[in-house]
MARLO-25415 format. One record per residue (C-alpha): residue in three letters; y, x, z. Coordinates in Angstrom, 3 decimals. Example, Ala and Ser with C-alpha at 12.3 -4.5 7.8 and 13.67 -1.06 7.14 Angstrom:
% MARLO-25415
ALA/-4.500/12.300/7.800
SER/-1.060/13.670/7.140
//
This chain:
% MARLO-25415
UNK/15.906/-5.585/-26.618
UNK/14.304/-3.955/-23.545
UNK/12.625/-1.415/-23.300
UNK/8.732/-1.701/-23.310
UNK/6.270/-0.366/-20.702
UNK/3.280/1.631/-22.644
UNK/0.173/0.585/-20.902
UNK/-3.849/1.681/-20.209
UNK/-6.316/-0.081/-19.682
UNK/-9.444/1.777/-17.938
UNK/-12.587/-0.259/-16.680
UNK/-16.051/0.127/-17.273
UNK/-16.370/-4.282/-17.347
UNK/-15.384/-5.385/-20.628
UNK/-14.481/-9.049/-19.158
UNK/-12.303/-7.295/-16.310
UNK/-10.568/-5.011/-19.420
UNK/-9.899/-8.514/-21.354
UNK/-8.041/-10.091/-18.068
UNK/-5.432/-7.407/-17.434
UNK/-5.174/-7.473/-21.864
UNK/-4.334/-11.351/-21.201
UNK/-2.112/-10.601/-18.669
UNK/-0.518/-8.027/-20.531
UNK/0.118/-10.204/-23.439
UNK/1.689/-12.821/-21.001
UNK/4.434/-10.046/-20.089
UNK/7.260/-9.197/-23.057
UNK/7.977/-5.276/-21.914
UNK/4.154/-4.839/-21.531
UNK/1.792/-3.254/-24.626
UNK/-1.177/-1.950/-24.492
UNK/-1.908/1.382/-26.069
UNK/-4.976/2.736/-24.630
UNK/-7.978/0.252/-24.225
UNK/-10.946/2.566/-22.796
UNK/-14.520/1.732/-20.919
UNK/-14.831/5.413/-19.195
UNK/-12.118/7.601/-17.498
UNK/-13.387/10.523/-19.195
UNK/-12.053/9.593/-22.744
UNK/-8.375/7.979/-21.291
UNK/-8.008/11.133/-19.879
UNK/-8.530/12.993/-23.121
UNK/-5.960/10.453/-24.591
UNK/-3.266/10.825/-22.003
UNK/-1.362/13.828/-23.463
UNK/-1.031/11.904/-26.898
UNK/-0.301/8.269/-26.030
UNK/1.474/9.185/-23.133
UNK/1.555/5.641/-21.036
UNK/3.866/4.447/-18.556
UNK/1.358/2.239/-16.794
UNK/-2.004/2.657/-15.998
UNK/-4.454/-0.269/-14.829
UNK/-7.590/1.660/-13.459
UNK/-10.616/0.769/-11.962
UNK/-12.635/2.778/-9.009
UNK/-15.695/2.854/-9.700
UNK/-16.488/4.030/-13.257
UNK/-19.592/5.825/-14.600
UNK/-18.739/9.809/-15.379
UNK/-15.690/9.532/-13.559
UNK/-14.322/7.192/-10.949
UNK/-10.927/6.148/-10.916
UNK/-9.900/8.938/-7.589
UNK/-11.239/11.761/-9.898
UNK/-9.335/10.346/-12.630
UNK/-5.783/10.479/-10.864
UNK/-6.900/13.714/-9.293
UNK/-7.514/15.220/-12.597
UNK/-3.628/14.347/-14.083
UNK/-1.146/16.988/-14.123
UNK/2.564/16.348/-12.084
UNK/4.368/15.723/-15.535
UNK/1.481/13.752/-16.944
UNK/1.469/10.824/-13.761
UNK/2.095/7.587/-14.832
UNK/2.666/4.568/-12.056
UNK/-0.875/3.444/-11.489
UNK/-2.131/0.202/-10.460
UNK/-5.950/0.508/-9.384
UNK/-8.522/-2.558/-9.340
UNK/-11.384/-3.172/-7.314
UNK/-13.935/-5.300/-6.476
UNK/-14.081/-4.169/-2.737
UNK/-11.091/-3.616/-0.407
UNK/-12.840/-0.247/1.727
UNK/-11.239/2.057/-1.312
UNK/-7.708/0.590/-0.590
UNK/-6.357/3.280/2.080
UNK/-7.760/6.014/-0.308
UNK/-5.728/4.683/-2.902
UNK/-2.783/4.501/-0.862
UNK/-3.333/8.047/-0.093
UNK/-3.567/8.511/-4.166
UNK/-0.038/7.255/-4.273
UNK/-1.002/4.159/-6.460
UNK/2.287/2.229/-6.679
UNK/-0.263/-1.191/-5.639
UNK/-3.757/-1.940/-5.174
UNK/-5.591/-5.221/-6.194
UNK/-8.643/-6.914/-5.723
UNK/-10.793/-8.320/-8.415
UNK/-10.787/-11.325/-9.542
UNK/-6.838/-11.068/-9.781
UNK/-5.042/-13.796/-10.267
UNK/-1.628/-13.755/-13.161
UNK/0.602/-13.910/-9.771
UNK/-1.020/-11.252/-7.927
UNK/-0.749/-9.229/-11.334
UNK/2.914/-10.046/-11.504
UNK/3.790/-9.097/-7.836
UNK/2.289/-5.238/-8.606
UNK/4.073/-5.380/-12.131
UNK/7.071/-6.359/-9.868
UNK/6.543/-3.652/-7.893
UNK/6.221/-0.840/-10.592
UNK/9.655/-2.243/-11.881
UNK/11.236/-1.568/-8.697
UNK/10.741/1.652/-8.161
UNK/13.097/4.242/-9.845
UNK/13.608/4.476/-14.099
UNK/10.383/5.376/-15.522
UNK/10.623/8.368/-17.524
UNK/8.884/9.806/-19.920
UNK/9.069/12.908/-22.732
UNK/11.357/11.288/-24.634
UNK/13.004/8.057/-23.306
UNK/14.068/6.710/-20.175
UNK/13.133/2.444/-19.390
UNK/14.970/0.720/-17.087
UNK/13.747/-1.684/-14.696
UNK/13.047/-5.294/-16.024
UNK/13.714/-8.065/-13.742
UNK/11.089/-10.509/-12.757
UNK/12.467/-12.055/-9.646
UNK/13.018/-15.626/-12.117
UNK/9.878/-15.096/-13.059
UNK/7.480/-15.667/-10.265
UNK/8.849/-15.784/-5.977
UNK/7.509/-12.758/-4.745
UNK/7.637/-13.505/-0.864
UNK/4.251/-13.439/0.955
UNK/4.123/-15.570/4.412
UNK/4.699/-13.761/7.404
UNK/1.316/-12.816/9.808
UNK/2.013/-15.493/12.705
UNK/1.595/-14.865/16.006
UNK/-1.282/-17.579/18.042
UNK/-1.390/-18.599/21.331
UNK/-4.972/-19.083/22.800
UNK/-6.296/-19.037/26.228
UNK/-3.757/-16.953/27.638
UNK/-3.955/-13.959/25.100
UNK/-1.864/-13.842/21.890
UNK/-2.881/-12.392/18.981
UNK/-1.942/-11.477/15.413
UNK/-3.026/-12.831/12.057
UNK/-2.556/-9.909/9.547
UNK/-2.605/-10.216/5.929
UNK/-4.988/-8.443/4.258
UNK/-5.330/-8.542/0.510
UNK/-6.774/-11.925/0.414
UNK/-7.775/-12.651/3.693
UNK/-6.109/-12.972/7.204
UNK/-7.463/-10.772/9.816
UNK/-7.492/-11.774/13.834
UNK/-5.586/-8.666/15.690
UNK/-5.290/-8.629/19.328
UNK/-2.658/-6.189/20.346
UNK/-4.110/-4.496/22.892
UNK/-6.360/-3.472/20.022
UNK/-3.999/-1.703/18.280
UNK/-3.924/2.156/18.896
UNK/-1.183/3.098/16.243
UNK/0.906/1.373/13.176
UNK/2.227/3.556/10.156
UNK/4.580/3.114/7.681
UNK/3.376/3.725/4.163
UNK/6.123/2.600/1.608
UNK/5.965/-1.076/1.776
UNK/2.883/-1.162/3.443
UNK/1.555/-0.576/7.202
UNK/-1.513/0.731/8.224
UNK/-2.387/-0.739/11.433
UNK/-5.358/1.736/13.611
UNK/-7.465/-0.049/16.003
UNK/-10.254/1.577/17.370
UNK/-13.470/2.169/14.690
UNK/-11.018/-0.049/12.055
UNK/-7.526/0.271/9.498
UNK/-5.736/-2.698/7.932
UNK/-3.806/-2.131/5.302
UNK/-0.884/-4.497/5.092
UNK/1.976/-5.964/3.025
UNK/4.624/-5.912/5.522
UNK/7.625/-3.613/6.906
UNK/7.962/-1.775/10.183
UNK/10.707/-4.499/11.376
UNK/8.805/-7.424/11.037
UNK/5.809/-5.857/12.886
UNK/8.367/-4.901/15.883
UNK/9.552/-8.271/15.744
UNK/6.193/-9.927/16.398
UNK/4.342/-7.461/19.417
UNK/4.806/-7.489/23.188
UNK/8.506/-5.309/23.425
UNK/6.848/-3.909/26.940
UNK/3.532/-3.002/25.580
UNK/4.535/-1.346/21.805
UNK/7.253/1.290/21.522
UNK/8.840/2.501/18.076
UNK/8.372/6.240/18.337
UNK/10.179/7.258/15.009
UNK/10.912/5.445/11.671
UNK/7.763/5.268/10.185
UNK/5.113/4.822/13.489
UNK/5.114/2.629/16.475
UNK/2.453/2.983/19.537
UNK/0.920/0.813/21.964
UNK/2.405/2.835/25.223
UNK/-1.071/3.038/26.852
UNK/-2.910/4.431/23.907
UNK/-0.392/7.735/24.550
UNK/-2.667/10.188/25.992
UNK/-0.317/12.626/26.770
UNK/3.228/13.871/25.416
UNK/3.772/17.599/24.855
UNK/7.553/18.538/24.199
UNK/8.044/16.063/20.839
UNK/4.405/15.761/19.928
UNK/2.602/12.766/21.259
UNK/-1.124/12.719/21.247
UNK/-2.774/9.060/21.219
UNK/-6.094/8.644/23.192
UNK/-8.196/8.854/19.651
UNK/-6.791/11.492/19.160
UNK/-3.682/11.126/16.735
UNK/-0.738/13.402/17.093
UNK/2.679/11.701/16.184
UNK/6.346/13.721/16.476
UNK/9.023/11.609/18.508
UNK/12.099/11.077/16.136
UNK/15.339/12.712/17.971
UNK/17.211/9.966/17.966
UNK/13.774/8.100/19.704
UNK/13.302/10.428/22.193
UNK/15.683/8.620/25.175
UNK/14.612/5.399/24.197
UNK/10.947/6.511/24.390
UNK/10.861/8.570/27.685
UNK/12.944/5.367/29.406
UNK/10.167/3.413/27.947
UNK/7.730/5.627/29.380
UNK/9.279/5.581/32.637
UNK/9.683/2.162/33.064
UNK/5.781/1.448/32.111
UNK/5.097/3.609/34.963
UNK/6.764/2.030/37.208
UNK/5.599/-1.224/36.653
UNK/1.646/0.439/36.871
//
């Protein structure tokens, strides 16, 4: 029998609570132990019930869902999964470490990809028992399509995934892309998209003489650099981003040969 994940359930919208219980039902190593309308009384619940898996919304009367995961102790984290109506609180909750973030209304596959995702990561453990990682790859295809790159008038441009919309990118728009587990975070000027994708793919698909990988987890647009200052590279909003060693020859020749062509 596998082992099952212990799960909350924390949203101020009864309807939105009685989804993710329907979903839950739909999943065998899913069970809901903790059903609750505020923050404020999960968290006063946590120690006891102990869950695995938390579904929590972000904005919440008394406490929001930020305060909530800022309020757990180290040994008392579970993997989180936050919901929201509105996609501006998604970057925070990357910066939460929230193993996914979804936007309401979610649909039973979009549910299953983050449950994927929590079952990915390494053995959850808790107090007292260790659960393995379930496998839901038969279960539901888990591949998203690929942001395409466009041809028009001349000037190419990028359509980025984001949650459920695509977004129009131009490239020379882009400042700065980070890696953030198996998301990007794409900076162009006044804006960040937060996208589904992996560092390699996103090399794959920009101008090789305009972007330049910089270390494992950033790539720049070579004439957003501002200025470089031993291993540190400043962009022109601002950012400062260390050159990986084994980057720094391929960057400098990069450098070089975008000022020759100037």
């Amino acid at each position: 029998m596998s082992a099952i994940l212990q799960c909350f359930i924390i949203d101020d919208e009864p309807g939105a609570r009685e989804v993710i219980r329907k979903f839950v039902a739909r999943v065998p190593f899913l069970e809901v132990v903790g059903e609750f309308g505020n923050a404020v009384d999960a968290l006063f619940q946590m120690q006891r019930l102990k869950p695995d898996l938390i579904f929590l919304d972000v904005e919440m009367p008394e406490m929001n869902g930020f305060e909530f995961i800022r309020s757990l102790k180290g040994n008392m984290r579970p993997k989180i999964l936050m919901f929201s109506a509105y996609s501006d609180y998604a970057l925070e909750g990357f910066e939460h470490e929230v193993t996914d973030y979804l936007l309401k209304p979610v649909s039973f596959e979009r549910f299953i990809r983050a449950i994927n995702r929590v079952t990915e990561l390494p053995a959850l453990k808790t107090e007292n028992k260790e659960i393995k990682q379930p496998d839901l790859a038969a279960a539901m295809p888990l591949k998203l399509p690929s942001p395409t790159r466009k041809e028009q008038n001349g000037s190419d441009f990028l359509l980025i995934k984001e949650d459920k919309k695509l977004v129009r990118v131009i490239p020379e728009d882009i400042l700065l892309i980070e890696a953030m587990k198996d998301y990007i975070k794409i900076f162009l000027p006044g804006k960040t998209i937060v996208t589904l994708n992996t560092m390699t793919k996103m090399e794959t698909m920009l101008p090789v003489n305009r972007f330049i990988r910089v270390n494992r987890s950033n790539i720049i647009r070579i004439n957003a650099i501002e200025e470089i200052d031993g291993n540190q590279i400043t962009t022109i909003d601002g950012k400062k981003v260390d050159i990986g060693i084994t980057y720094r020859d391929v960057v400098l020749e990069a450098l070089k040969k975008a000022a020759e062509n100037k």
